[in-house]
Backbone as JSON, one array per atom type, in Angstrom:
{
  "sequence": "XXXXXXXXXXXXXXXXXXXXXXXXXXXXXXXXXXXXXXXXXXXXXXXXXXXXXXXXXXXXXXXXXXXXXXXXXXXXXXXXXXXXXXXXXXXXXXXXXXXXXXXXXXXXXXXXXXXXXXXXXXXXXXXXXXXXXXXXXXXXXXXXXXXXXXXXXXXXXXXXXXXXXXXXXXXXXXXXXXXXXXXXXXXXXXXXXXXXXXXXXXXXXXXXXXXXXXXXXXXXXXXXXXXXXXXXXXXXXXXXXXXXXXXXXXXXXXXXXXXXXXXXXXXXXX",
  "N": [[16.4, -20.65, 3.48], [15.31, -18.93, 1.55], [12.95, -17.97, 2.74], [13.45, -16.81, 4.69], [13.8, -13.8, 4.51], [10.75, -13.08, 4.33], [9.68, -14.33, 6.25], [11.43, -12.19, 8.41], [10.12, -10.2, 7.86], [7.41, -10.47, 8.56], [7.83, -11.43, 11.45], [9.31, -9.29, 12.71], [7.07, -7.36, 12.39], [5.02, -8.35, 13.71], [5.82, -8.24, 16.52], [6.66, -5.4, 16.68], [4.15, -4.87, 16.37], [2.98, -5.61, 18.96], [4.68, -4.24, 21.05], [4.84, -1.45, 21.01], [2.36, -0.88, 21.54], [1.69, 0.3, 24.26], [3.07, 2.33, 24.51], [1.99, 4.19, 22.73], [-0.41, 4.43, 24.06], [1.0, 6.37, 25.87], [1.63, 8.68, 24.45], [-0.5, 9.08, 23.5], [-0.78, 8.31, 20.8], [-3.4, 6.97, 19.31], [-7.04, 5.78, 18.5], [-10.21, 7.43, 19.43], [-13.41, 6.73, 20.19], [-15.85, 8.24, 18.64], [-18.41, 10.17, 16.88], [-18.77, 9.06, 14.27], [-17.1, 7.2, 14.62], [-16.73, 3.55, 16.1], [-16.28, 2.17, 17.61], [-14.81, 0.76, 20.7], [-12.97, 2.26, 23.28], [-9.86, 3.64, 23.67], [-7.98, 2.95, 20.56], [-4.71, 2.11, 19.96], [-2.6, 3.35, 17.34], [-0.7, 2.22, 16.16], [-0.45, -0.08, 13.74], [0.67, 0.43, 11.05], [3.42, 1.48, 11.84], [4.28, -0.8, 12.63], [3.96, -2.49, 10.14], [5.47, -1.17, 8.24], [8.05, -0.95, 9.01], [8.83, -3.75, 9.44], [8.41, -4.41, 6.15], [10.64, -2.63, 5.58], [12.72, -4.17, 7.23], [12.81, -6.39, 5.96], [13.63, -6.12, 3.37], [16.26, -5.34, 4.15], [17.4, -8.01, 4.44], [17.28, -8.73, 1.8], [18.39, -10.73, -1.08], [19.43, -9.02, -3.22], [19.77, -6.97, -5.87], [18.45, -3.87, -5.16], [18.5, -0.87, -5.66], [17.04, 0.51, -7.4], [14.79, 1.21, -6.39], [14.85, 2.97, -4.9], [13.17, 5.02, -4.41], [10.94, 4.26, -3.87], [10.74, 3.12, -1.5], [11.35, 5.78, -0.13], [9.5, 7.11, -0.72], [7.21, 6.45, 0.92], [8.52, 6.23, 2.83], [8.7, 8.84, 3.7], [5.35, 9.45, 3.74], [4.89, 7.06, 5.89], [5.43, 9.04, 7.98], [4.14, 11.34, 6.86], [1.46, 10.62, 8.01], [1.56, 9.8, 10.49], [1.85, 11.97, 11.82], [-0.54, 12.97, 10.87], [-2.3, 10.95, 12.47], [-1.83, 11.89, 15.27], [-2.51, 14.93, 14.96], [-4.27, 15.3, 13.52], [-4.41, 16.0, 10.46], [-5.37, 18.46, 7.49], [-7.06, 17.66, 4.83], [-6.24, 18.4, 2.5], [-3.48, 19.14, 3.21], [-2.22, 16.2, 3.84], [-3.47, 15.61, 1.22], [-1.05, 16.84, -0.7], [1.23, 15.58, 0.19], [0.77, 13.02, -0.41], [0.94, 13.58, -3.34], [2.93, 15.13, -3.76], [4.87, 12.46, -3.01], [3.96, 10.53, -5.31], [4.91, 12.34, -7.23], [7.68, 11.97, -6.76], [8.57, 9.56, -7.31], [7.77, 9.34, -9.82], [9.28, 11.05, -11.29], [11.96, 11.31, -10.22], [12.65, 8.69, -9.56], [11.24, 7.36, -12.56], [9.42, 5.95, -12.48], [6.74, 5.11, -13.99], [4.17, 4.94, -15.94], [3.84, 5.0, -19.17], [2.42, 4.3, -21.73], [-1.12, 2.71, -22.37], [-1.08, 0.21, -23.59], [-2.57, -2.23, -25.89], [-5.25, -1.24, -25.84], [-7.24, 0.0, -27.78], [-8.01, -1.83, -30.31], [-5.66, -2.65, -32.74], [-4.2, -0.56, -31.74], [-1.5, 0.9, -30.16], [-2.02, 2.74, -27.33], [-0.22, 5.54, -26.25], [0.53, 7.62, -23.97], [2.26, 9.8, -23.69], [2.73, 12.95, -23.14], [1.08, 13.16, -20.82], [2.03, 11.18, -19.32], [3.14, 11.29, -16.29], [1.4, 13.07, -15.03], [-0.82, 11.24, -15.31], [-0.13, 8.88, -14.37], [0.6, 9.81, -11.52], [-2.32, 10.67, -10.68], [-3.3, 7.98, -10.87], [-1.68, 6.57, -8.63], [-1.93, 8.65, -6.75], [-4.48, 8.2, -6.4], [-5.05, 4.93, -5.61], [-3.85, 5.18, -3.23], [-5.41, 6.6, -1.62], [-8.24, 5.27, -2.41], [-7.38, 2.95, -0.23], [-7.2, 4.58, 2.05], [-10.01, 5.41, 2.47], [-11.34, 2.77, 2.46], [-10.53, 1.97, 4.8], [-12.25, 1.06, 7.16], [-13.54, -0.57, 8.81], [-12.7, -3.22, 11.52], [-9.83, -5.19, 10.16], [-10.71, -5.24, 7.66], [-9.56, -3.24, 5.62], [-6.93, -4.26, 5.8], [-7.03, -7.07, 5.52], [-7.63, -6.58, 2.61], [-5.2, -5.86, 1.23], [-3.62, -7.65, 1.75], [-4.81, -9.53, -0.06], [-4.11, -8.11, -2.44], [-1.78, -7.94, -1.83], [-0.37, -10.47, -2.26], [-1.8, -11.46, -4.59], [-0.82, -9.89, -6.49], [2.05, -10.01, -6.16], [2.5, -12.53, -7.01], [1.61, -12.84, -9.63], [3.71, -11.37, -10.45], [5.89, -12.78, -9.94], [5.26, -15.17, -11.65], [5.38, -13.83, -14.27], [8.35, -13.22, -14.44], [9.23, -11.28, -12.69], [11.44, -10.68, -10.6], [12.41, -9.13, -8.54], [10.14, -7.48, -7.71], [8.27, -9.09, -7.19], [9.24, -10.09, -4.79], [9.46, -8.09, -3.33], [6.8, -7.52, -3.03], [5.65, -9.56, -1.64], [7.02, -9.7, 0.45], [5.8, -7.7, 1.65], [3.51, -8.33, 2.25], [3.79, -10.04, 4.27], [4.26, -8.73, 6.32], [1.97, -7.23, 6.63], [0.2, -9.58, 7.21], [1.32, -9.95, 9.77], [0.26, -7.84, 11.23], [-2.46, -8.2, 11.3], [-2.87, -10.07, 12.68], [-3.48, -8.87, 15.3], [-5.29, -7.47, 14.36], [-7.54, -8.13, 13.31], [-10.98, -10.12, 14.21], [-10.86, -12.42, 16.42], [-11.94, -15.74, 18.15], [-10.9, -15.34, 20.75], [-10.15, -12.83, 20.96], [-12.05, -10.48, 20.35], [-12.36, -7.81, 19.46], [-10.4, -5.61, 17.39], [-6.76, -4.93, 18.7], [-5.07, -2.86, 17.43], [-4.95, -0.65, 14.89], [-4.07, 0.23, 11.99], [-3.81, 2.73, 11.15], [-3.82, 6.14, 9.71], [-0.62, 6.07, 8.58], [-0.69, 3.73, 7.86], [-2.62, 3.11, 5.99], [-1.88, 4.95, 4.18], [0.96, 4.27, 3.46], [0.67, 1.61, 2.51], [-1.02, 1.72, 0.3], [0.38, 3.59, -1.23], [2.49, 1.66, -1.72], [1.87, -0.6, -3.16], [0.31, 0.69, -5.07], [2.93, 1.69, -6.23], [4.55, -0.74, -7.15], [2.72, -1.91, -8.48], [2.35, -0.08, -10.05], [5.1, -0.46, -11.68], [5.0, -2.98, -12.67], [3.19, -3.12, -14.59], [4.07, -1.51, -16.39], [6.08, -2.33, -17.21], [5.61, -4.91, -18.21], [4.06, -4.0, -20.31], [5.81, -3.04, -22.06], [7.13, -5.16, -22.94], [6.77, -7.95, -25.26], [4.67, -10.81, -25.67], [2.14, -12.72, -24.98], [2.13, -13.68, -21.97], [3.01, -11.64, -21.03], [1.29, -9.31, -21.68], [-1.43, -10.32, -20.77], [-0.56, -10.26, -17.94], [-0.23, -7.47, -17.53], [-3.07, -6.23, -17.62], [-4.02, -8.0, -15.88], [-3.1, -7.29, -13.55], [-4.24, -4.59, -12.58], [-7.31, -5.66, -11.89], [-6.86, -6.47, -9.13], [-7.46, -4.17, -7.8], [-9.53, -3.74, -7.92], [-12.0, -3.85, -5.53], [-11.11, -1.76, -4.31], [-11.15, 0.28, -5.87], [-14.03, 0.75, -6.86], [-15.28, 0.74, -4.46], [-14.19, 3.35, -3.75], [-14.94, 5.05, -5.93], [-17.7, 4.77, -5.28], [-17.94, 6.32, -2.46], [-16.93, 8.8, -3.7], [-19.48, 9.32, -5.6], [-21.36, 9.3, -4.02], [-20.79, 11.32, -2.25], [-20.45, 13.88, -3.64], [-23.46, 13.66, -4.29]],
  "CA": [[16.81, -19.25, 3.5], [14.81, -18.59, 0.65], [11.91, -17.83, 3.53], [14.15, -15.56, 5.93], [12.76, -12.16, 4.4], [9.39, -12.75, 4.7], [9.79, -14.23, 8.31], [11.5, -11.36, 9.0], [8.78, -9.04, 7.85], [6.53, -11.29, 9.76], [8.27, -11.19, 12.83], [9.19, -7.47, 13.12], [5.28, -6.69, 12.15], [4.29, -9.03, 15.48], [6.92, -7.47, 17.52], [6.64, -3.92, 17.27], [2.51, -4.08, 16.66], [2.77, -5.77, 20.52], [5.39, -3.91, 21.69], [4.68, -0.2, 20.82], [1.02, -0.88, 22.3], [1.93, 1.23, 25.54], [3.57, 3.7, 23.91], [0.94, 4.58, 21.66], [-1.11, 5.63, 24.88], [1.65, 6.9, 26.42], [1.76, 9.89, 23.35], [-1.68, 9.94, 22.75], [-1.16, 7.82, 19.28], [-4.63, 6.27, 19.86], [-8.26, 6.27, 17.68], [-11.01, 7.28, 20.2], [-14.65, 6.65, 19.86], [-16.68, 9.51, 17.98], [-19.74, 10.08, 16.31], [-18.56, 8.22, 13.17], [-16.5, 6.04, 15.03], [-18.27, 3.32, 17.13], [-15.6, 1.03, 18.36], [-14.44, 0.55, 21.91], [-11.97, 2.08, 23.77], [-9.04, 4.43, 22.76], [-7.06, 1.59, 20.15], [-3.0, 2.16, 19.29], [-2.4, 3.59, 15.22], [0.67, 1.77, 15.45], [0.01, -0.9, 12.47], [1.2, 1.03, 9.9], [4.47, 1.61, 11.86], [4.51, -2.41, 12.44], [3.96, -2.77, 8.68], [6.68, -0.57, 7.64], [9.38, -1.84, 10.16], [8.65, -5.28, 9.28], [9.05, -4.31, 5.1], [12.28, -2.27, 5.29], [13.56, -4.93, 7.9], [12.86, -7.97, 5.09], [14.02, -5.75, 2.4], [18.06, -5.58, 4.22], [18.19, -9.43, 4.29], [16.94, -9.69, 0.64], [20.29, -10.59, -1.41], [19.02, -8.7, -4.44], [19.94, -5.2, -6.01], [17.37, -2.91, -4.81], [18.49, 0.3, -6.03], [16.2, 0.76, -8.51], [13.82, 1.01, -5.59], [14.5, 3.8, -3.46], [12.38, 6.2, -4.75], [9.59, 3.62, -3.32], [10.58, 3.51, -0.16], [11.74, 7.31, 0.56], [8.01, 7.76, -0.4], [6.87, 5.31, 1.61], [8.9, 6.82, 4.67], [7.42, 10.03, 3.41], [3.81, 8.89, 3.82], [4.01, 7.38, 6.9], [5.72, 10.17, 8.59], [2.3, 12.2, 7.29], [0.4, 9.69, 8.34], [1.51, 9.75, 12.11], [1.36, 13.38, 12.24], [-2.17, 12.71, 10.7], [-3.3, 10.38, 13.59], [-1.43, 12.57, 16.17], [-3.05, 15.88, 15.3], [-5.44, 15.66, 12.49], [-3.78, 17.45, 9.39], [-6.05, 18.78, 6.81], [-6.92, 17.08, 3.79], [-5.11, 19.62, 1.81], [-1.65, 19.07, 3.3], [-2.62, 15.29, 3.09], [-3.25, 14.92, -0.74], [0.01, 17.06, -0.76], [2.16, 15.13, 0.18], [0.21, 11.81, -1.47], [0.9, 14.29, -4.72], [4.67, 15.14, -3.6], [5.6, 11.6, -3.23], [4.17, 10.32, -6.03], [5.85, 12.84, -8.21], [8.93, 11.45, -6.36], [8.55, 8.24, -8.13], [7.34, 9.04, -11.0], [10.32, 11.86, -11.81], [13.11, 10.83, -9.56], [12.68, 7.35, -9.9], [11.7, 7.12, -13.74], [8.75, 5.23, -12.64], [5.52, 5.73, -14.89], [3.15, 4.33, -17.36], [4.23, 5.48, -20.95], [1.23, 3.64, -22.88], [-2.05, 1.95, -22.4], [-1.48, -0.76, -24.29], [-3.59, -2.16, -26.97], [-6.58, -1.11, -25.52], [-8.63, -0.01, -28.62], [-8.07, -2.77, -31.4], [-4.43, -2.78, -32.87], [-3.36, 0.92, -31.41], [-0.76, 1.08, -28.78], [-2.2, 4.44, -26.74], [0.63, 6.19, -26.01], [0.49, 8.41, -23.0], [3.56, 11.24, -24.43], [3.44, 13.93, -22.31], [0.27, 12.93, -19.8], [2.71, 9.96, -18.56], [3.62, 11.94, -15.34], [0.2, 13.25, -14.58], [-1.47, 9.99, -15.21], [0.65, 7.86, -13.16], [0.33, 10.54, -10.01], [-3.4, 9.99, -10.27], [-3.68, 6.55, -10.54], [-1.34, 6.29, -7.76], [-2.87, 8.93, -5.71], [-6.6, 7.72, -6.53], [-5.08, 3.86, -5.17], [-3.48, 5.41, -1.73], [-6.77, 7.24, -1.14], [-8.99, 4.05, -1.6], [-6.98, 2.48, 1.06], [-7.69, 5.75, 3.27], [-11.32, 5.52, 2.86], [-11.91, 1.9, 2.53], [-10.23, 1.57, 6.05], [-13.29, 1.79, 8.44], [-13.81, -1.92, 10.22], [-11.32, -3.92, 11.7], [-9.74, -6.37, 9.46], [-11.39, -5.1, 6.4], [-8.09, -2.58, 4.73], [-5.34, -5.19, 5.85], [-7.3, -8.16, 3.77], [-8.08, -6.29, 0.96], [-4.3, -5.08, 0.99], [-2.96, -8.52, 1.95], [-4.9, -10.07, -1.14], [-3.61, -7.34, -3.5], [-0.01, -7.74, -2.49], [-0.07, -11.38, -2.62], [-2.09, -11.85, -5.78], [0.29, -8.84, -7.65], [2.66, -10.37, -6.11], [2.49, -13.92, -7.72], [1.87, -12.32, -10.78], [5.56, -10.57, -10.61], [6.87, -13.77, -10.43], [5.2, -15.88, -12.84], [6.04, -13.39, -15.25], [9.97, -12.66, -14.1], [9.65, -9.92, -12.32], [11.59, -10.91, -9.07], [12.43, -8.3, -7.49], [8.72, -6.56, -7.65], [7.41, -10.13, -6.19], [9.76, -10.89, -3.81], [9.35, -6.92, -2.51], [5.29, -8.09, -2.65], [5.41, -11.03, -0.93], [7.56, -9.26, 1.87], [5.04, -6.62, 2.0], [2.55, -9.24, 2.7], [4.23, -10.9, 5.12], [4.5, -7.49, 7.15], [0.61, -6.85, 6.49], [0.14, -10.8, 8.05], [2.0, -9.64, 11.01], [-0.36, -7.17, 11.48], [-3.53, -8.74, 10.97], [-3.04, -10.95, 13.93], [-3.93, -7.75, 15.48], [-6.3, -6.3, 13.92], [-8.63, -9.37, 12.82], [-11.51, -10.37, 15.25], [-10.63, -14.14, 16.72], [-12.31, -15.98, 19.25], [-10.16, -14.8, 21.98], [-10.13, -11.21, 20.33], [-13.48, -9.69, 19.89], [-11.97, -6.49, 18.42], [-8.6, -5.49, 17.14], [-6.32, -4.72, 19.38], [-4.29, -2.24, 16.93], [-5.53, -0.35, 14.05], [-3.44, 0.57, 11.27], [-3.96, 4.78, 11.32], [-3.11, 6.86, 7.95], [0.31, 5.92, 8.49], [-0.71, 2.32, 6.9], [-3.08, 2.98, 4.61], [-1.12, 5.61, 2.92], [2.0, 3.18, 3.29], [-0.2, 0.49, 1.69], [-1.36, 2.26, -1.01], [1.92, 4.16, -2.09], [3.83, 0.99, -1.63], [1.3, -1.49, -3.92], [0.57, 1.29, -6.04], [4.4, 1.99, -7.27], [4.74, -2.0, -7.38], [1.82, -1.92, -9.76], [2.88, 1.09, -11.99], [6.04, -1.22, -12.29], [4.87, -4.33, -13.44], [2.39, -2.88, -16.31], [4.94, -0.56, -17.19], [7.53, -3.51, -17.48], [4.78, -5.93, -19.17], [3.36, -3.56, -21.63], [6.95, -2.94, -22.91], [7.85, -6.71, -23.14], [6.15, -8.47, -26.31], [4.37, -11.68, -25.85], [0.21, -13.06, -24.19], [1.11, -13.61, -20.32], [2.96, -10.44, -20.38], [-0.01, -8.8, -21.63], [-2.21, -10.98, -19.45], [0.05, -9.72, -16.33], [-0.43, -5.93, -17.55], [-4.4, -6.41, -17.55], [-4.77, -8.62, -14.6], [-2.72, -6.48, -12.05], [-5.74, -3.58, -11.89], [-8.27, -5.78, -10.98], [-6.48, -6.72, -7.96], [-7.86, -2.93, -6.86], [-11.15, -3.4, -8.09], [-13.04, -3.4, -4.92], [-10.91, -0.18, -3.82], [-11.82, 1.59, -6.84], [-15.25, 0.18, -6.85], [-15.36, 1.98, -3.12], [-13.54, 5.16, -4.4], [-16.23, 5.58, -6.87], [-19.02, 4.82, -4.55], [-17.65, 6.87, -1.99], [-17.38, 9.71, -4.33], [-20.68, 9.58, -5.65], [-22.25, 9.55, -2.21], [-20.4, 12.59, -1.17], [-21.38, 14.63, -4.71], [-25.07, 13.87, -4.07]],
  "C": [[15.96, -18.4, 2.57], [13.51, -17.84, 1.19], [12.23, -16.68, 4.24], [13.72, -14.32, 5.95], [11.29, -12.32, 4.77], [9.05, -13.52, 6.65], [10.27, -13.13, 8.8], [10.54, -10.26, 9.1], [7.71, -9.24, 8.78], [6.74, -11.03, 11.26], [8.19, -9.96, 13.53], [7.63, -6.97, 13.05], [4.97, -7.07, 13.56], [4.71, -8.24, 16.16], [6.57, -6.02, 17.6], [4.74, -3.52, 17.22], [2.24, -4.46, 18.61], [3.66, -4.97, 21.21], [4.93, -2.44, 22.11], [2.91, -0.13, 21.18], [1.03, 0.27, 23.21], [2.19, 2.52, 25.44], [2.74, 4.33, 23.27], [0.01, 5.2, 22.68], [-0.72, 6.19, 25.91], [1.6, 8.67, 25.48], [0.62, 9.93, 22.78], [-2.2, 9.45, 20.88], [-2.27, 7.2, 19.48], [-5.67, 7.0, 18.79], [-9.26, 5.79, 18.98], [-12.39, 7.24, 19.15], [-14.93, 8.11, 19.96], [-17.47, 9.14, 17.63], [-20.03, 9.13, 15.29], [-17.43, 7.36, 13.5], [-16.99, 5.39, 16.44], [-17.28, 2.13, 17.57], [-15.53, 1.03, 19.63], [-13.55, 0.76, 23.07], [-11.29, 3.19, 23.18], [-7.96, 3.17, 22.0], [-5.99, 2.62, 19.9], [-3.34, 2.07, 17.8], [-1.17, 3.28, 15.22], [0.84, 0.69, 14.58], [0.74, -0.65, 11.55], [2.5, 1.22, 10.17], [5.11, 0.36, 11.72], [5.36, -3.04, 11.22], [5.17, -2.49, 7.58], [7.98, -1.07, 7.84], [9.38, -3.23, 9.41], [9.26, -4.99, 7.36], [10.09, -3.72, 5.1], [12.81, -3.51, 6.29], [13.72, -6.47, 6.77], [13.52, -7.33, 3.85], [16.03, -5.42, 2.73], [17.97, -7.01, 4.45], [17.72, -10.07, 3.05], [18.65, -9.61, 0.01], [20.24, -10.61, -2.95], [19.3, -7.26, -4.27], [18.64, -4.69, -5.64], [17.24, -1.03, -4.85], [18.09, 0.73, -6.79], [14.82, 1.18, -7.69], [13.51, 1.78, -4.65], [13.98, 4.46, -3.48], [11.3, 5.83, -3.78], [9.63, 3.45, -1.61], [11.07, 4.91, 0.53], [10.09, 7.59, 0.52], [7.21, 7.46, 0.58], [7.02, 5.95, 2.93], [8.22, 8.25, 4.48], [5.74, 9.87, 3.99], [3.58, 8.41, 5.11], [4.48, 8.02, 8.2], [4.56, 11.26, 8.72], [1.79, 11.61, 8.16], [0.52, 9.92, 10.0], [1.57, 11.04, 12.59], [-0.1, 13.61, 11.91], [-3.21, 12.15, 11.92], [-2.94, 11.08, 14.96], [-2.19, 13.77, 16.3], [-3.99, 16.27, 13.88], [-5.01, 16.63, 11.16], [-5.24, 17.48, 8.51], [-5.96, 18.36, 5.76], [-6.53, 17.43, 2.62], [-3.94, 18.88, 1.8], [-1.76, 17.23, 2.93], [-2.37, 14.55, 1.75], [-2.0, 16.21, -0.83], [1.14, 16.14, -1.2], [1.95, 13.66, -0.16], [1.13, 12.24, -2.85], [2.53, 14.17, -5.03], [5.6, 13.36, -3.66], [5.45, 10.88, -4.66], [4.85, 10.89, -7.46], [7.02, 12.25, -7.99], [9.19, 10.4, -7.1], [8.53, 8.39, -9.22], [8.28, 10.13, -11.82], [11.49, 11.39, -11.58], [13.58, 9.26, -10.01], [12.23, 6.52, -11.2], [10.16, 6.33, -13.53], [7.23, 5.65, -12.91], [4.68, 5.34, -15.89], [3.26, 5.43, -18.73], [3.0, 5.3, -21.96], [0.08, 3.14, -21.92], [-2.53, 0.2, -22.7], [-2.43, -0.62, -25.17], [-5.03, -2.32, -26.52], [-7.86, -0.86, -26.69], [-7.85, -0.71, -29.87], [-6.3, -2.77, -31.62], [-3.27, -1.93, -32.49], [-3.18, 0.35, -30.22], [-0.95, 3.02, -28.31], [-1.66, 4.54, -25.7], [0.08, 7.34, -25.21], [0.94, 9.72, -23.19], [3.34, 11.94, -22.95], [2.48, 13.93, -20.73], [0.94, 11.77, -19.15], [2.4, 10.42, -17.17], [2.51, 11.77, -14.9], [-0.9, 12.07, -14.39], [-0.96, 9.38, -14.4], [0.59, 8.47, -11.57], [-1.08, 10.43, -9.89], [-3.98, 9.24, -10.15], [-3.05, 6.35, -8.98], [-2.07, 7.48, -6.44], [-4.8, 8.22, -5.17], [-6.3, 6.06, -5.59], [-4.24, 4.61, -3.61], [-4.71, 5.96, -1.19], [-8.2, 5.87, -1.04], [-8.64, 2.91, -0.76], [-7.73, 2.94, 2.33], [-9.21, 5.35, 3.56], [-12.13, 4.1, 3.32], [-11.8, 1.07, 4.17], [-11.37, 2.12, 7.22], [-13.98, 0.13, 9.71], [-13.07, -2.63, 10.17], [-11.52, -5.62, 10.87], [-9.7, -5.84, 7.89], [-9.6, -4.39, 5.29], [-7.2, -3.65, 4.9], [-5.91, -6.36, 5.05], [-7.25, -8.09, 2.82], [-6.39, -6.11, 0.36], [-3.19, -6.7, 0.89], [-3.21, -9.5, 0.59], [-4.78, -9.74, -2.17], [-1.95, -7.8, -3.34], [0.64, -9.37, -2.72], [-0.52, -11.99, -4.12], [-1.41, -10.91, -6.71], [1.61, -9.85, -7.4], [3.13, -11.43, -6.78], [2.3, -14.1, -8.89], [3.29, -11.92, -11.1], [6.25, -11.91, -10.9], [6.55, -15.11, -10.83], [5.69, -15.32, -13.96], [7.37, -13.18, -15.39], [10.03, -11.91, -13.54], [10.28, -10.0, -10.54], [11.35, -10.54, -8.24], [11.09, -7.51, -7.21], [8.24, -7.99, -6.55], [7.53, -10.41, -5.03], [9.31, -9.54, -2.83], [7.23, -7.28, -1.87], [4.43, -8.42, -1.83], [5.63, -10.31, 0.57], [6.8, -8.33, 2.75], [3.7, -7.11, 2.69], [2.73, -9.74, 3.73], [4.1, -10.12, 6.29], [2.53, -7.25, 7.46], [-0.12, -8.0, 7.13], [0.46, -10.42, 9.47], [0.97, -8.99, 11.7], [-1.66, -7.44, 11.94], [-3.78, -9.58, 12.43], [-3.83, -10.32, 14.83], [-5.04, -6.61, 15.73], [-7.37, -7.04, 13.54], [-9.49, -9.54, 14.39], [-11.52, -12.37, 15.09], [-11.59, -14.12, 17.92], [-11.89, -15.42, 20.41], [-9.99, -13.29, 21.72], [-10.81, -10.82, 19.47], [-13.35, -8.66, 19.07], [-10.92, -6.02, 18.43], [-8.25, -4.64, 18.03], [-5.21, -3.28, 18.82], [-5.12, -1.59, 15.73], [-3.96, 1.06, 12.8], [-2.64, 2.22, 10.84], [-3.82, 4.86, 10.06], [-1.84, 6.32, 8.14], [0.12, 4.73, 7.73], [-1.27, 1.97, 5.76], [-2.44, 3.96, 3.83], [0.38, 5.2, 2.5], [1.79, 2.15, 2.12], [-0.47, 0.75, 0.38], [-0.31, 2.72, -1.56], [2.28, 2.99, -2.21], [3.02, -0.22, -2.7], [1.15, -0.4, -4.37], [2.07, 1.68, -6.72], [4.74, 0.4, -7.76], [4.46, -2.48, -8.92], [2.46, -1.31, -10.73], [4.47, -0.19, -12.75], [5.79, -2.2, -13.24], [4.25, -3.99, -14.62], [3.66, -2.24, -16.66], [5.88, -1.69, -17.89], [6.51, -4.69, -18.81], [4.39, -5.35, -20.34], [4.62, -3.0, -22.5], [7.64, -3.89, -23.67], [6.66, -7.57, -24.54], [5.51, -10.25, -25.48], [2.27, -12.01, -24.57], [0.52, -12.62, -22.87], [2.02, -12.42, -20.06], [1.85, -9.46, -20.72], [-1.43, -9.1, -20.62], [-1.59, -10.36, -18.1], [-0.65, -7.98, -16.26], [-2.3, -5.5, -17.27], [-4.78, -6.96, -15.94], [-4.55, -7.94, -12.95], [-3.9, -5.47, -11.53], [-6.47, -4.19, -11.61], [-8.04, -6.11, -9.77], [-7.0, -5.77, -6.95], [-9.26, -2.66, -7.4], [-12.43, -3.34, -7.07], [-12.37, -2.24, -4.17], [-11.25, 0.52, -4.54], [-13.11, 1.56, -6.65], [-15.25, 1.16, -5.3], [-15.13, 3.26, -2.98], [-14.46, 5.63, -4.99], [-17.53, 5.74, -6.3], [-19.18, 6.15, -3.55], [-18.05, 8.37, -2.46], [-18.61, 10.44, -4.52], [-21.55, 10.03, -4.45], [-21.8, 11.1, -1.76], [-20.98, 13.44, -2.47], [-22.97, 14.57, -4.22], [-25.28, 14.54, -2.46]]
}
């Protein structure tokens, strides 16, 4: 039983990324070939709905409090509500980092959730955040939903990078204690597996059959970025090495999204 959530995430991910196929070019949800897009076909942006379905469906048969948590998924449903009005009719990258901005305030006011400190980053000082908490924590978490967005451009590539963030945060959460962050993780993984089936190129499937849309990478990113802010926040409050080791090791988990964020950047400045 101890398995049942993340099968279910699993399951529901399969299920509605095959199901909602039809539908998707029944309404036009579909990514056609353009100038800067060189795939094949018009594909279905229903991963991200997959992805979602599949984590709230593993998150009612976990048999853990989770009200500490809803901030993360109202944003979540927030995001990929943009998101499918994003792949439906193109919003503007304005309204966009909006409502990136709006949810993560959501979290990070509503829901309490926020990085306070630094840790002992320069020698024996604990650097204290005070009144930049807020603001810091909305641009880390916007800056990690955005290198989702951008890093998503060949099939496969965003759902690995996302699948080996929420399983290696994940397994962090619960070496250190942090159950409920791991077990939410894991489930999130399990949903992002589902997907992948999908979206990966196999022998028998030359090129993904589904493609995630904004609805997944700004799912993805909100939903491992608030995970994250948790666990440092929780570790760098708690005294002892592997919670310090946890609070350190969780960011590199997004080191080749930042590492792409930054590149990205640069490239577009010059």
């Amino acid at each position: 039983m101890a398995f049942f959530p993340y099968v279910t995430a699993f399951g529901v991910s399969v299920l509605l990324a095959w199901f909602l196929q039809d539908m998707a070019h029944h309404i036009h949800l579909v990514d056609t070939p353009c100038a800067r897009k060189k795939h094949n076909g018009a594909i279905p942006l229903v991963g991200g709905i997959a992805m979602f379905a599949g984590f709230i469906a593993a998150s009612f048969v976990l048999d853990i409090p989770l009200s500490g948590y809803k901030t993360l998924f109202a944003g979540s449903a927030l995001l990929v509500a943009v998101g499918i009005l994003d792949d439906l009719h193109e919003l503007s990258a304005r309204a966009r980092l909006v409502a990136q901005v709006v949810a993560a305030l959501f979290m990070a006011l509503w829901g309490k959730v926020c990085l306070h400190s630094l840790g002992f980053i320069v020698g024996d000082i604990d650097v204290s955040l005070g009144v930049m908490s807020v603001p810091f924590t909305v641009f880390c978490v916007v800056a990690l939903i955005n290198s989702f967005n951008l890093i998503d451009g060949l099939d496969g590539v965003a759902g690995s990078l996302a699948l080996f963030a929420a399983l290696t945060v994940g397994v962090i959460a619960l070496i250190n204690g942090y159950v409920i962050n791991g077990v939410l993780l894991l489930s999130l993984a399990a949903a992002i597996g589902g997907f992948l089936i999908f979206n990966l190129r196999f022998p028998w499937q030359p090129h993904a059959r589904v493609f995630m849309g904004d609805s997944g990478s700004l799912m993805l990113g909100f939903g491992l970025a608030g995970c994250s802010v948790l666990i440092v926040r929780d570790a760098l409050l708690l005294p002892g090495a592997s919670h310090a080791a946890a609070a350190m090791t969780v960011p590199l988990a997004w080191a080749v999204q930042f590492g792409d964020l930054g590149m990205v950047f640069i490239t577009r400045l010059r």
